[in-house]
C-alpha positions in Angstrom: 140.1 37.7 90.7 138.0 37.8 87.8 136.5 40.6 85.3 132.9 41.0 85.0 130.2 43.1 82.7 126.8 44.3 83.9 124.6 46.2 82.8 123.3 49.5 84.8 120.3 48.0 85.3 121.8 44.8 86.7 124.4 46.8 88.9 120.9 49.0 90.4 119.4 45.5 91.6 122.9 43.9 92.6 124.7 46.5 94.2 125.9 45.1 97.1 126.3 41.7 95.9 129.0 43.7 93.1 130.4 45.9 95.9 131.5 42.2 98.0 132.9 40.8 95.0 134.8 43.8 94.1 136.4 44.6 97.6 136.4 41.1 99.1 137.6 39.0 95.8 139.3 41.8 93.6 137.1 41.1 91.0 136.9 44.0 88.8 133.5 44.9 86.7 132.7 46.5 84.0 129.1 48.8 83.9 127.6 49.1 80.3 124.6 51.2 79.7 122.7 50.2 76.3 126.0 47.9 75.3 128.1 51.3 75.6 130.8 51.0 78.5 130.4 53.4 80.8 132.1 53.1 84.0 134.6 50.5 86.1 134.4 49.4 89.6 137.7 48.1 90.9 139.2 47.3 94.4 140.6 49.5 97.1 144.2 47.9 96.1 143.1 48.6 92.3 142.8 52.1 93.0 145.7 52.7 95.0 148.0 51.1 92.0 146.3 53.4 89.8 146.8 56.6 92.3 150.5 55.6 92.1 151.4 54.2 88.6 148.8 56.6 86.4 148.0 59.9 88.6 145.5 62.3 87.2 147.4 64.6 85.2 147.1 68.5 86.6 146.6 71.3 84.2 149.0 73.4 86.6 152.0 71.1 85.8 151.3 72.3 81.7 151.3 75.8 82.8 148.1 76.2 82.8 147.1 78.5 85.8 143.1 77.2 86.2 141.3 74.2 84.5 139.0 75.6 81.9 135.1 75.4 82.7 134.7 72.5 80.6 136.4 70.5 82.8 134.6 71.1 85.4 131.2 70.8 83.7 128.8 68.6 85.4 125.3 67.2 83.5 122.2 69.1 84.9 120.0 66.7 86.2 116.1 67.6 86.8 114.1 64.8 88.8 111.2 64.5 87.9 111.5 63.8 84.2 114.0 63.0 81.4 117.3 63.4 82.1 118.7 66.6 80.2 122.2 68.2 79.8 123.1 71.3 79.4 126.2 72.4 77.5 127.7 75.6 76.8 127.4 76.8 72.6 131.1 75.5 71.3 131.5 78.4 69.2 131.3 80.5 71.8 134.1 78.6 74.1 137.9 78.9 73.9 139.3 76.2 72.2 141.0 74.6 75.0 137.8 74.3 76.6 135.7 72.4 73.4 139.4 70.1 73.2 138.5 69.2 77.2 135.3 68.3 76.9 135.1 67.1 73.6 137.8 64.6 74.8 135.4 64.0 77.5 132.2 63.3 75.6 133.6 61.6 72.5 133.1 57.9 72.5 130.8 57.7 75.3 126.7 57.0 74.9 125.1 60.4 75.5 121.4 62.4 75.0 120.8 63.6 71.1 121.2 67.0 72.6 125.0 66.0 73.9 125.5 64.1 70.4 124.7 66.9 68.9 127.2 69.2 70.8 129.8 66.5 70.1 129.0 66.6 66.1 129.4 70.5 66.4 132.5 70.7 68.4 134.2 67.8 65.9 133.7 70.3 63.2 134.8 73.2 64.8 138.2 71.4 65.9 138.6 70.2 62.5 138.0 73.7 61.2 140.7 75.1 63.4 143.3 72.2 63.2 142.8 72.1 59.3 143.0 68.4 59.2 140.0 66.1 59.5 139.6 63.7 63.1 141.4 60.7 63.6 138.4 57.9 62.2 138.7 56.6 66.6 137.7 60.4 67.7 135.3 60.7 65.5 131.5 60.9 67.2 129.7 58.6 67.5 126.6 57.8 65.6 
């Protein structure tokens, strides 16, 4: 078993060769896009440990009767051209819903137009909480 980095790029042109390492070797790699990690590819076995031991927490089991839109907000692609995402204005959102996806967004590489959105929403939860952003949450730059 080993542990591996690539970058998108490399995954796009070596995709199957990285698919019969992961499931064949449980090797686990690592998929950075312009040297930001961005996602993970593990093993069938991986994922079932990870089902059992760290399950996707439910916003039911808080009380919560629906998950707010921002979690279920999904990047609008247009093919052709550049890639663009839309997101809803944070100040006019709940502020569950800017909490969700700003924990979502934060720390990840990301369009100016979503960078922006994540500048915005870090002051507006700031504003609200009355206490600035732990330096780790703070967007990136």
């Amino acid at each position: 078993m080993a542990e591996f980095t690539l970058s998108a790029t490399d995954f796009r042109t070596h995709v199957s060769r990285v698919a019969n390492c992961v499931a064949f070797r449980e090797d686990r790699c690592l998929i950075s896009r312009h040297g930001h990690d961005l996602v993970a590819l593990v093993s069938w076995e991986d994922l079932q440990f990870l089902r059992k031991h760290r399950p996707v927490p439910s916003l039911a089991e808080k009380g919560e009767l629906a998950l707010p839109t921002a979690a279920r907000f999904v990047p609008q692609r247009r093919t052709p051209g550049p890639h663009e995402e839309r997101l809803p204005d944070p100040q006019t959102m709940s502020l569950l819903e800017v909490q969700v996806l700003y924990e979502q967004l934060k720390n990840r590489w990301h369009s100016m137009a979503v960078s922006d959105w994540v500048v915005r929403a870090a002051k507006i939860l700031q504003r609200k909480s009355g206490s600035a952003l732990p330096a780790s949450a703070a967007p990136p730059s």
